[in-house]
C-alpha positions in Angstrom: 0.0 0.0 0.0 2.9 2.0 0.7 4.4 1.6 -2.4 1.1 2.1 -4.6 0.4 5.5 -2.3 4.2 7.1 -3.7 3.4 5.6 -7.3 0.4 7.5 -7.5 1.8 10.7 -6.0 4.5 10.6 -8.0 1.9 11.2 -10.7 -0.2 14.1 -9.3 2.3 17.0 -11.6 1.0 14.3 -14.9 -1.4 16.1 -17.8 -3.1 12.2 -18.0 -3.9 12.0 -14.1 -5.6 15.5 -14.5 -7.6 14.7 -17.9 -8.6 11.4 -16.2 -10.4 13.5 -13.0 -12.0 16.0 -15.3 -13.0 13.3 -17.5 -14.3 11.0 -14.4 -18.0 10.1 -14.5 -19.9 12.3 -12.0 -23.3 11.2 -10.6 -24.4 13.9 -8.9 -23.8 16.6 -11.2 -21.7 19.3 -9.0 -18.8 20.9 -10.7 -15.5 20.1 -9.0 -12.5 21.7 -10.4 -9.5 19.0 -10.1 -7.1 21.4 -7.9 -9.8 20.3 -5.0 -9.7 16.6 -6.4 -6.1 16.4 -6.6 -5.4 17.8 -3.0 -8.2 15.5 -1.4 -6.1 12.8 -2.8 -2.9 13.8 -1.6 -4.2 14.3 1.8 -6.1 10.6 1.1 -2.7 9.0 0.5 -0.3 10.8 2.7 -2.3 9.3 5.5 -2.2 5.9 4.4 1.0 6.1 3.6 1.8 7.1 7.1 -0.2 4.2 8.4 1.1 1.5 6.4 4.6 2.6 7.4 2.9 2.8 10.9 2.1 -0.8 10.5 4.9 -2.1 8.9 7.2 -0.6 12.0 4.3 -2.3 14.3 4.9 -5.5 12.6 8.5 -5.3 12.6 8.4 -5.2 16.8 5.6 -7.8 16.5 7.9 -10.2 15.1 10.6 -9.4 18.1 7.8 -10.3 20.5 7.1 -6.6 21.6 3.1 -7.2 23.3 2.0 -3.8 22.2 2.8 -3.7 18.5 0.5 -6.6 18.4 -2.4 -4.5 19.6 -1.1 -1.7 17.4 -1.5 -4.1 14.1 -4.8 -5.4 15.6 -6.6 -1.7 15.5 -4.2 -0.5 12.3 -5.8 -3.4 10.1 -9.3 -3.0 10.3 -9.0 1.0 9.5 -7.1 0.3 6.8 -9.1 -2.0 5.1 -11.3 1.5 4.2 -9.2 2.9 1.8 -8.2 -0.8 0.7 -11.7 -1.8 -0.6 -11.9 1.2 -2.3 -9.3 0.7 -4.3 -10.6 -2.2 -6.0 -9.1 -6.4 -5.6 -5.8 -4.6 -6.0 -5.6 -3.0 -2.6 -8.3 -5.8 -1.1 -6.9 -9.1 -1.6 -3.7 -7.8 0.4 -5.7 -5.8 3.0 -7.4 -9.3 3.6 -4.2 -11.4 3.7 -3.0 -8.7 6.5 -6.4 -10.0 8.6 -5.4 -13.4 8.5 -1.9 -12.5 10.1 -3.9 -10.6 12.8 -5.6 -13.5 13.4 -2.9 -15.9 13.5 -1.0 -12.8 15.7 -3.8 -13.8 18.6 -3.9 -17.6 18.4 -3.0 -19.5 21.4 0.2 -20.7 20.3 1.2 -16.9 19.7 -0.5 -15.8 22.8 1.8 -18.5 24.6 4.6 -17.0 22.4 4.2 -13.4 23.4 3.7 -14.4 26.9 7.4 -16.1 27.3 9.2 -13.8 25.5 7.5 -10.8 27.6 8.5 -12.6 31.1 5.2 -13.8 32.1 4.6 -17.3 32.7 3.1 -19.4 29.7 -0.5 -21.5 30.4 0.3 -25.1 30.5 -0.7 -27.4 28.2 -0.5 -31.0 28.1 2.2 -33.0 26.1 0.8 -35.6 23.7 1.7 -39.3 23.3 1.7 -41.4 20.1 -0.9 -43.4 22.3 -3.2 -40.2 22.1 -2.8 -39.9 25.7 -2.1 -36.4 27.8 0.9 -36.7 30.4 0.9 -33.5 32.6 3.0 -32.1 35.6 1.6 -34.4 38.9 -0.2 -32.9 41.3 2.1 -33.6 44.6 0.4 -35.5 48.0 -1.3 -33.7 50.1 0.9 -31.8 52.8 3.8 -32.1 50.7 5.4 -29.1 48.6 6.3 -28.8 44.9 9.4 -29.8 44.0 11.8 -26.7 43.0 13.9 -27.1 40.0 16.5 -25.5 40.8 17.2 -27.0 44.0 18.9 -30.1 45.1 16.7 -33.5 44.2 14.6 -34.9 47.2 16.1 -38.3 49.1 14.9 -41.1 48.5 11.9 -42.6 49.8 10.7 -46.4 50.5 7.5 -48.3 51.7 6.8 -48.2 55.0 8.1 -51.0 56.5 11.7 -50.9 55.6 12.4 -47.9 57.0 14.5 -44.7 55.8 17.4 -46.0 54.6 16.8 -50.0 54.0 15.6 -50.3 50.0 13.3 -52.5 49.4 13.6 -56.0 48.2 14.5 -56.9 44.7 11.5 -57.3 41.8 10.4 -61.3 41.7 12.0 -62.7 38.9 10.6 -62.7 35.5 8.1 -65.4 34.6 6.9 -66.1 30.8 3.3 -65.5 31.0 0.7 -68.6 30.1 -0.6 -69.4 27.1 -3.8 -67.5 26.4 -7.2 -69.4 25.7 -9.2 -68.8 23.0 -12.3 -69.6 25.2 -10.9 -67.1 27.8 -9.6 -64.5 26.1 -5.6 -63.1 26.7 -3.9 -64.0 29.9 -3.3 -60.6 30.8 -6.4 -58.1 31.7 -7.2 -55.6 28.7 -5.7 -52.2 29.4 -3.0 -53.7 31.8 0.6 -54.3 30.1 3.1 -57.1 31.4 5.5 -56.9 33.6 8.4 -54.7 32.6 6.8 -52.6 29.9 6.0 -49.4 30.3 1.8 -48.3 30.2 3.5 -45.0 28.5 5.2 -43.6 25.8 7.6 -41.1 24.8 6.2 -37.7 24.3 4.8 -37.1 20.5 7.4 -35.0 18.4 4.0 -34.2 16.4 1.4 -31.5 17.2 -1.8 -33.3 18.1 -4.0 -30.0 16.8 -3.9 -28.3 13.3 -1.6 -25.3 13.3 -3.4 -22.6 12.5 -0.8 -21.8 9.4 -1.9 -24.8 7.7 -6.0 -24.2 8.3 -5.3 -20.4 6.6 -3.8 -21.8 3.6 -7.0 -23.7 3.4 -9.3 -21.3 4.1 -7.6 -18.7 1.3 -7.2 -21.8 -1.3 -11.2 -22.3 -0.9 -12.3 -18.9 -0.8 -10.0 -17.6 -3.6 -10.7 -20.7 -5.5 -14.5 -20.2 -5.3 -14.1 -17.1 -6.5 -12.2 -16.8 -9.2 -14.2 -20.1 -10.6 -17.7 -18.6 -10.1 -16.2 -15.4 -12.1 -14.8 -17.7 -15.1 -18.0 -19.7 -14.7 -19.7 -16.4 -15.1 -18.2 -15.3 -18.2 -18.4 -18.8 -20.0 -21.8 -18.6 -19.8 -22.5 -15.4 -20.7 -20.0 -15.8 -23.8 -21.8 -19.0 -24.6 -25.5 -17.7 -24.3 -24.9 -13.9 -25.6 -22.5 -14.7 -28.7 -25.7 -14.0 -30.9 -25.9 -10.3 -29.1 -22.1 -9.6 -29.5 -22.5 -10.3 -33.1 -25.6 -8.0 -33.6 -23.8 -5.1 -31.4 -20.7 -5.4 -33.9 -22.5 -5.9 -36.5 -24.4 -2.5 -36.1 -21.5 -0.4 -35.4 -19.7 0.7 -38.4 -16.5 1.5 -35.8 -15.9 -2.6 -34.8 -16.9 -3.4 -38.6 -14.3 -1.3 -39.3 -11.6 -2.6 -37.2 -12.5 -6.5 -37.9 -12.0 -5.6 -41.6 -8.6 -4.3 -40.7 -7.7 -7.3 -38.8 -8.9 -9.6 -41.6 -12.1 -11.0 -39.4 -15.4 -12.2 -40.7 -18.1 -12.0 -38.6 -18.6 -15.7 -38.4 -15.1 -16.3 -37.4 -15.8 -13.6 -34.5 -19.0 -15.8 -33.4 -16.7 -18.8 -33.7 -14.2 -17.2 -31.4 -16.6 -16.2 -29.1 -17.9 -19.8 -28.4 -14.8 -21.4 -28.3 -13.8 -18.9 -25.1 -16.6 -19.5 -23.6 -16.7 -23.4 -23.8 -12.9 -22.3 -22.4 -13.8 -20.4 -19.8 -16.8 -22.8 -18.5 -14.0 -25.7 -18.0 -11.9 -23.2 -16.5 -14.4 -22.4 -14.1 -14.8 -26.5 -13.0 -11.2 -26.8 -13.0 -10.6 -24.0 -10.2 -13.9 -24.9 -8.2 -12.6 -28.7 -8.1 -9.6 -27.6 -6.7 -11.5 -27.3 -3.3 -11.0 -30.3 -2.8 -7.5 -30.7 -2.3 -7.7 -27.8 -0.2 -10.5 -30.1 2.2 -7.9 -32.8 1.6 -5.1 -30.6 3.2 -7.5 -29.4 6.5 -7.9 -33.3 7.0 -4.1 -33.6 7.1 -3.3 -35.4 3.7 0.4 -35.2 2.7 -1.1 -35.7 -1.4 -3.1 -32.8 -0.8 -0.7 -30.6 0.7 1.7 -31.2 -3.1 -1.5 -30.6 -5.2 -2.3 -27.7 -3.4 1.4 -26.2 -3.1 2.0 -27.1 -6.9 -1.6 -25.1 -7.9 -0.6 -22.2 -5.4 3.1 -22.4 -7.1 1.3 -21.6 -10.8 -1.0 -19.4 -9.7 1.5 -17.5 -8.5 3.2 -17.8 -12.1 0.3 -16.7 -14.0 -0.1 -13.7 -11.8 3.2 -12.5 -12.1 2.9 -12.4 -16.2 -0.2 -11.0 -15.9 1.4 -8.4 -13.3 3.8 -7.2 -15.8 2.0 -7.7 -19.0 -1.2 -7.2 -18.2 -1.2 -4.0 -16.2 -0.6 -5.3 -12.6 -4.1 -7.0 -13.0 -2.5 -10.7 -11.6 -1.2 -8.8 -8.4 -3.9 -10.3 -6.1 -3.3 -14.1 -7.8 0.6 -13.6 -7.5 0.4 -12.6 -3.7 -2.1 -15.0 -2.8 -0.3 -18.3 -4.3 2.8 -16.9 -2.7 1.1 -16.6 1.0 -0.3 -20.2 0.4 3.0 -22.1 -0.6 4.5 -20.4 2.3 2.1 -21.2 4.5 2.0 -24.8 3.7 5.7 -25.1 4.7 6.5 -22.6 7.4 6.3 -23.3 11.2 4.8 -26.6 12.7 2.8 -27.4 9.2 5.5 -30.2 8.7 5.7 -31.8 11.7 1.7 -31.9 11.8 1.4 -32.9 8.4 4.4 -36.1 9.5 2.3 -37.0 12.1 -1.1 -37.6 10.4 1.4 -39.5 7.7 2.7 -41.7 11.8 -0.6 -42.1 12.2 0.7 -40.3 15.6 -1.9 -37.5 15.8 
């Protein structure tokens, strides 16, 4: 936003910018002379210029762990998604991504985050077991105190009956355990291992609940995905149904006549055109809405998924990049949104969750 505010500054002293505000439709009829235009906009755009370089300080800090800049960038976003949604896709696509880092900026693993780096003391939270089980900190007996790490460890202490210092006796030696019955079931009780083996396991290296990384990648896949193959879905069908109109329109204006003739371009190879886009532009449109679901694939944890998804994000952020340069800056919303996604997929504890649905572990 910051650099699109100096771009069109830098153009306020241009004889185009000035013809395009005196040639700008006006609804209500009131004269405006384009001094008062032009200065409105300068005032416009200095102050969001100042506020995305408020936010982009705020976000620096953020990152350091710095409690306040977090609340800075929660209050920053939502008044500046104003002046982004006027500005068209090109100012509201990033203005949205900025919302979803909010959001992930107050999830409880960042709120745990903030708190440790600021001093205070993190909540607890229980450590996961391959078993699915949750091992926490023992309470201690009643009338004795919590052990302090840093001090020395307690002394040992036996069963009553052997006193202070006597250990007690030795384990009874290991016997094979009997045969199980099929009539009777296994010789041991369900739930109770044998002797020697532990009832427990090693703490999961996995995260047992969907980082919240992995669930925005998702979300943006779906959302951007539904959009964009409604709108190609949309113009497929209109192309399809209204080629007849087109045809009549150009047909009745001598101008486009004119300029087909220069081309070389009957009119029947015009309606031909016209149908073949739009049969183009309908399978487009199933393509992109199919590609939901990979992205339900991913929230479910599937290591396929999470390729298909990163490989789609990966050319969509192709196409909008050649569309950003050749096509006016018009692919700027596709380019940053496959970026976010591919990055998203792959940063932070996305891997490890992603390795433990493969473990079968979470």
């Amino acid at each position: 936003m910051l650099v699109a505010c100096l771009a069109v500054v830098g153009q306020f002293d241009s004889a185009e910018l000035r013809e395009e505000i005196e040639q700008a439709p006006n609804p209500f009829g009131v004269v405006v002379d384009p001094d008062d235009v032009l200065r409105a906009m300068r005032v416009m755009l200095t102050g969001v210029a100042v506020l995305s370089i408020t936010a982009v300080v705020f976000a620096v800090y953020a990152f350091r762990g710095h409690r306040p800049s977090r609340i800075g960038l929660a209050v920053l976003v939502p008044v500046m998604l104003v002046p982004s949604a006027v500005s068209g896709w090109a100012g509201l696509i990033p203005a949205l991504l900025a919302v979803v880092g909010v959001v992930l900026l107050w999830s409880p693993a960042s709120r745990d985050w903030f708190a440790a780096v600021g001093g205070g003391a993190a909540p607890a939270r229980a450590v996961s077991t391959q078993r699915g089980d949750a091992m926490s900190n023992p309470t201690p007996p009643p009338g004795q105190e919590p052990q302090d790490p840093s001090g020395p460890p307690p002394p040992p202490q036996y069963g009553s009956g052997y006193g202070e210092s006597q250990p007690p006796p030795p384990p009874p030696a290991y016997e094979p355990p009997p045969a199980s019955d099929p009539q009777q079931g296994p010789a041991y009780p369900q739930g109770h291992p044998p002797y020697g083996s532990s009832g427990y396991d090693q703490p999961s290296p996995y995260p047992r609940k969907r980082p919240g990384i992995v669930t925005a990648a998702a979300v943006i896949t779906m959302v951007m995905t539904v959009l964009t193959g409604l709108g190609w879905l949309l113009l497929g069908i209109f192309m399809v149904a209204g080629g007849d109109t087109i045809i009549d329109e150009v047909r009745d204006d001598p101008d486009l006549r004119a300029d087909l003739d220069d081309g070389g371009i009957t009119l029947s190879q015009l309606q031909d055109g016209i149908t073949v886009f739009g049969v183009i532009a309908l399978v487009i449109g199933v393509l992109m809405l199919l590609v939901v679901w990979p992205a339900i694939g991913v929230l479910r944890g599937s290591g396929a998924a999470r390729i298909i998804v990163a490989v789609l994000a990966g050319i969509c952020t192709l196409v909008g990049l050649f569309f950003t340069v050749f096509g006016g800056g018009t692919g700027i919303p596709w380019a940053l949104t496959g970026l976010l996604v591919v990055i998203l997929l792959f940063v932070g504890d996305a891997g490890s969750w992603f390795a433990g649905k493969k473990a079968g572990a979470v």
